[in-house]
N, C-alpha and C positions, 0 to 999 in steps of 0.2 A: 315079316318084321312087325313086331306088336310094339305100337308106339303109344303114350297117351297122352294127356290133357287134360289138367284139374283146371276146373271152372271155381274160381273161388272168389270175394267179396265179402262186404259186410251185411251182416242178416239183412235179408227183404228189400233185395235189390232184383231180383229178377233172375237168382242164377239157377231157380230148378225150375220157372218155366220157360227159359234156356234153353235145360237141357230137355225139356219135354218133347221142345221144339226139336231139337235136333235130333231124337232118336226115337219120338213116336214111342214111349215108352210114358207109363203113368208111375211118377215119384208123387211124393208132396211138392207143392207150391203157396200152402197158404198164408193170407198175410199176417205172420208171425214169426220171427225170432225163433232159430235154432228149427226148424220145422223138419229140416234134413239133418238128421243122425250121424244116419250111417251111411259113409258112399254109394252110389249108385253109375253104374256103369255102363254104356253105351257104346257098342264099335258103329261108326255112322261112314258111310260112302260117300267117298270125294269124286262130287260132280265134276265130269272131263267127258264133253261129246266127242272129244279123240275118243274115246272105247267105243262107242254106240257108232261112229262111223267104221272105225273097224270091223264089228262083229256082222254091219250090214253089208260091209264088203267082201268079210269071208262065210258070209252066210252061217254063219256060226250057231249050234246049240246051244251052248252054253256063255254065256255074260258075267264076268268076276270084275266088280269096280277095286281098286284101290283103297283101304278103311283106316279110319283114326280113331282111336276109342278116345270116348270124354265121360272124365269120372265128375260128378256132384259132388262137392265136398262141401260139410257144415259151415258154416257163415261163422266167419273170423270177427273180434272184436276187439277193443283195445285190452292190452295186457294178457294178449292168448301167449305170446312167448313165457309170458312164469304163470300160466296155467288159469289163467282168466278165461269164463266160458267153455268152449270146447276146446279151449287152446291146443292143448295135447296130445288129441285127437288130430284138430287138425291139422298138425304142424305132421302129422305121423303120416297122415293120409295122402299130402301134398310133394309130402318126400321121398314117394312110390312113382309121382308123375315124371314125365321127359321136359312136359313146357306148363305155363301159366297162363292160362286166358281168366284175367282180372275184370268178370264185370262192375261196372260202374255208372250209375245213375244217374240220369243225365235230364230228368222231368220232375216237374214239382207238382204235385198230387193230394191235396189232404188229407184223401180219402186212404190212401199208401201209408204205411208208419214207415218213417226213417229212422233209424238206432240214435241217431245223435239230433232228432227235430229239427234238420235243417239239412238242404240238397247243397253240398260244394264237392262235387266230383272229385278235384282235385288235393283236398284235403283227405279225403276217402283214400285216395291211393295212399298218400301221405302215409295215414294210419294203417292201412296192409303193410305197406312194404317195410315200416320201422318194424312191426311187430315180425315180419320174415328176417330182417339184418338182425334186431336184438338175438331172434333163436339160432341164429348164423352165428352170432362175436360167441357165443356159446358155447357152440361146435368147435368153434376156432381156437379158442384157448383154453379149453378143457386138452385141446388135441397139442398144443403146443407146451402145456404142460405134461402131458405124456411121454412127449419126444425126448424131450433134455437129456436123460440119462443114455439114448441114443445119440446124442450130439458130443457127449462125455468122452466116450467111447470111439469118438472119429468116423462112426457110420455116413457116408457120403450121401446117401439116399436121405437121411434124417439132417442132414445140414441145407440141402437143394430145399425140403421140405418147409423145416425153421426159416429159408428167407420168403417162401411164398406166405404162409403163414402171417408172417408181419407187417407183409405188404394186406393180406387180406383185410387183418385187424385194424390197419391205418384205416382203408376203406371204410370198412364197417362202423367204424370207433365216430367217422364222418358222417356215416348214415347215407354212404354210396353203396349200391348192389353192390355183390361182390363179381357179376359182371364187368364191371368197369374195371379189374383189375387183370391185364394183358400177360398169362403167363408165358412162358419160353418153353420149347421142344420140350425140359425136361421138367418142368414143372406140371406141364397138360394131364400126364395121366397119375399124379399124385392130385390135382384141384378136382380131378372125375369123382375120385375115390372118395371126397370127403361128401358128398353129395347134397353141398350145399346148398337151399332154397332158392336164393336172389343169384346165384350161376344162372340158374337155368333161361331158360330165354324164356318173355314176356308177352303177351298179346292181351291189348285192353278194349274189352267190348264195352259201348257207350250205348247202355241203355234207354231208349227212348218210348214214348208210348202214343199214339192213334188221339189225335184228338185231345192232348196233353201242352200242356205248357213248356215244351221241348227247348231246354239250353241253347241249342243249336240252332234253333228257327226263330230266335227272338235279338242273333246278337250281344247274348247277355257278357257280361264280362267273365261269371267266373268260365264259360266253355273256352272265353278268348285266353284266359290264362290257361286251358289245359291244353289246349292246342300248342300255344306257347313253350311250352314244358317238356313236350312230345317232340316236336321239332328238336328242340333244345338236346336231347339228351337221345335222339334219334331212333326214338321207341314207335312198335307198330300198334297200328289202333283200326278195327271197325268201328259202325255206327248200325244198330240193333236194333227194330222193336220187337223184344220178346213176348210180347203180349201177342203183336198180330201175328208173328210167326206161328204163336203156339196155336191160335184159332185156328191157322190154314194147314196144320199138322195133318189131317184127316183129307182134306178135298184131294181132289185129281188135281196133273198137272195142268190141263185146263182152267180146271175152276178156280184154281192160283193165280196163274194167271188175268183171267178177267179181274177178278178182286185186284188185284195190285193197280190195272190198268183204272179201274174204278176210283182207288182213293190217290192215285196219280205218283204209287212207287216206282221207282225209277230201276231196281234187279229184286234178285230174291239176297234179304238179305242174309240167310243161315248158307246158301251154297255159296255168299260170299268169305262168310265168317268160316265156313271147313276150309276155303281154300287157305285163306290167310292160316288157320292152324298148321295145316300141312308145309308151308312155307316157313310158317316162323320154326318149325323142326327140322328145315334144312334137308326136307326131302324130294326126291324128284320121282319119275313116271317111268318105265318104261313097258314096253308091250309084246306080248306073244299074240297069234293069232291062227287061225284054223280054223275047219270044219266042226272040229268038235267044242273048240271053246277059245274065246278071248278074254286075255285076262291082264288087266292094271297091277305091275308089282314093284312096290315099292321101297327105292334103294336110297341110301345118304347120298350127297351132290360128291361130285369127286372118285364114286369106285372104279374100280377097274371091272373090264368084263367076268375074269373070275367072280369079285367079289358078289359082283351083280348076281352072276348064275345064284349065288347060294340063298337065294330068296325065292327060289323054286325048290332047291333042295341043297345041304351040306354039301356033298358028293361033287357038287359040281366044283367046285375051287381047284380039287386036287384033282379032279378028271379033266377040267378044260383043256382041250383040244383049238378050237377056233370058235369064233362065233360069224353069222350070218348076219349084217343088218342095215337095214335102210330106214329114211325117216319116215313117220306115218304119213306123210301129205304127202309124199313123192310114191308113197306106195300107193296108194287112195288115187294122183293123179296119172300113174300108170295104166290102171286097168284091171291088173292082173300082176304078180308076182315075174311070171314067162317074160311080160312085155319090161319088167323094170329090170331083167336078167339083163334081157338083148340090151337095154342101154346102158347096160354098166352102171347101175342107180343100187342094186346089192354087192354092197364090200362084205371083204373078208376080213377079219380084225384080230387081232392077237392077243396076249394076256398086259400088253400094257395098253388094251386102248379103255380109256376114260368112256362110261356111258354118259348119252348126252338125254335130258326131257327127251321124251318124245320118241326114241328109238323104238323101233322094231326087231325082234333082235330073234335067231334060230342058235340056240350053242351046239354045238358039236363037242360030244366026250367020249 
């Protein structure tokens, strides 16, 4: 399953040494305006020591983690929606991703140019997200103009359409994501199709910096209003520094460590920030494993084991037979596979069982 993640913001905020950070890949980073063009793309490995416990359990050859690709995309400004900047660009480029990781600047710098000469985080998203709704009410009534003459004509599909639609454009028109508007069974895979920006789900990284005058760390009020905000509207959010990240790109897991312990970081924060990507795309884990290879693959929350199978191959959906599976702690605290047979800890599951995080799973086709 190829999923991905545009990293987006306002110019020179920290979102391609980001992404340098997250995939050990050399983009631009420098401090100027518009610096990244053209997207830059990076599949990065979702840290889970459920794999590396498994593969040293079945002594495994082979190691396949789990992956999220995150695309760089040009630094948005106001007025990108009628083509201000790279608007165009990157309204095109962001509308190819699954989710949204919105960095945001959360440190005041001199030496850093900010687009608007002043750090208010919270207005920053402000101006993203207007300029993602303005190119959405866009979408929306260019497309609800197109309909009519299908609504003329008593088309059913074109009437279900015209009331989502309106509901969208109240939203929008309000300067609400068009998230916050709760379609019905029959509505969901006409709101898929229009591939709305502000649909998509969000994740807002709070950029901070080593030694910096961090929002966060001083009490300030505008962090207190974005927190506020977040709660409020029930959006998920990390806290970043991409600078130190990007320095520790290069070291061993060691040498990370000690640094982190050294300036007194409490995790790392990019294997927090992949998790949370993975999460806010509403996907889960599950596990094969063997002598020859363990491997993390990843399915939507909800499938059935069929649909599961088809992340290893097509085939499997319409060949599913049964599947084999136990959780990975119970397989890990058995021993052996033999010993978790004798306890009845390996079920046998059927084409309606729901995969759960974490399964271990053998299909049979």
């Amino acid at each position: 399953m190829s999923l991905s993640i545009g990293i987006v913001g306002l110019p020179n905020v920290g979102k391609s040494t980001l992404f340098n950070a997250l995939t050990k890949k050399s983009v631009p980073a420098e401090n100027y305006p518009f610096c990244t063009i053209d997207p830059s793309v990076g599949v990065v490995a979702v840290p889970d020591e459920r794999l590396w416990k498994l593969s040293e359990f079945s002594k495994t050859l082979k190691t396949v983690p789990a992956a999220v690709e995150f695309v760089d995309i040009a630094g948005l400004v106001k007025g990108a929606s009628a083509g201000e900047g790279l608007g165009n660009q990157f309204l095109t480029n962001i509308r190819e991703t699954d989710a949204i990781a919105e960095v945001v600047r959360i440190f005041e710098d001199d030496n850093v140019i900010h687009v608007d000469g002043k750090i208010d985080p919270l207005h920053d998203i402000e101006v993203i997200n207007l300029e993602l709704i303005l190119a959405d009410l866009q979408t929306v009534t260019k497309r609800l103009s197109n309909i009519q003459s299908d609504i003329k004509r008593g088309k059913k599909e074109a009437v279900i359409e015209n009331a989502l639609l309106e509901k969208l454009k109240t939203a929008l028109e309000g300067e609400k994501l068009a998230s916050s508007v709760a379609p019905d069974e029959f509505e969901k895979p006409l709101l898929k199709h229009l591939h709305l920006l502000t649909a998509k789900p969000f994740l807002y990284v709070l950029n901070k910096k080593a030694g910096g005058k961090n929002l966060d760390e001083i009490n300030d009020s505008r962090y207190t209003r974005l927190i506020e905000h977040f709660k409020k509207t029930n959006a998920k959010w990390v806290v970043v520094d991409a600078g130190f990240e990007h320095e520790l790109k290069d070291l061993s897991d060691i040498e990370k460590k000690e640094m982190r312990v050294g300036l007194g970081a409490k995790d790392d924060g990019i294997d927090t920030l992949i998790r949370a990507g993975y999460e806010v795309l509403d996907l889960i884990t599950y596990f094969t494993t063997g002598v020859e290879e363990t491997r993390a693959w990843t399915i939507r929350k909800g499938w059935t084991a069929p649909l599961a199978g088809t992340a290893i191959h097509t085939d499997f959906k319409d060949k599913f037979v049964r599947a084999e599976i136990i959780e990975w702690d119970k397989l890990l605290a058995s021993g052996s596979y033999g010993v978790a047979r004798e306890k009845g800890l390996v079920r046998t599951e059927g084409k309606e069982y729901v995969v759960k995080d974490g399964d271990v799973i053998e299909f049979k086709i």
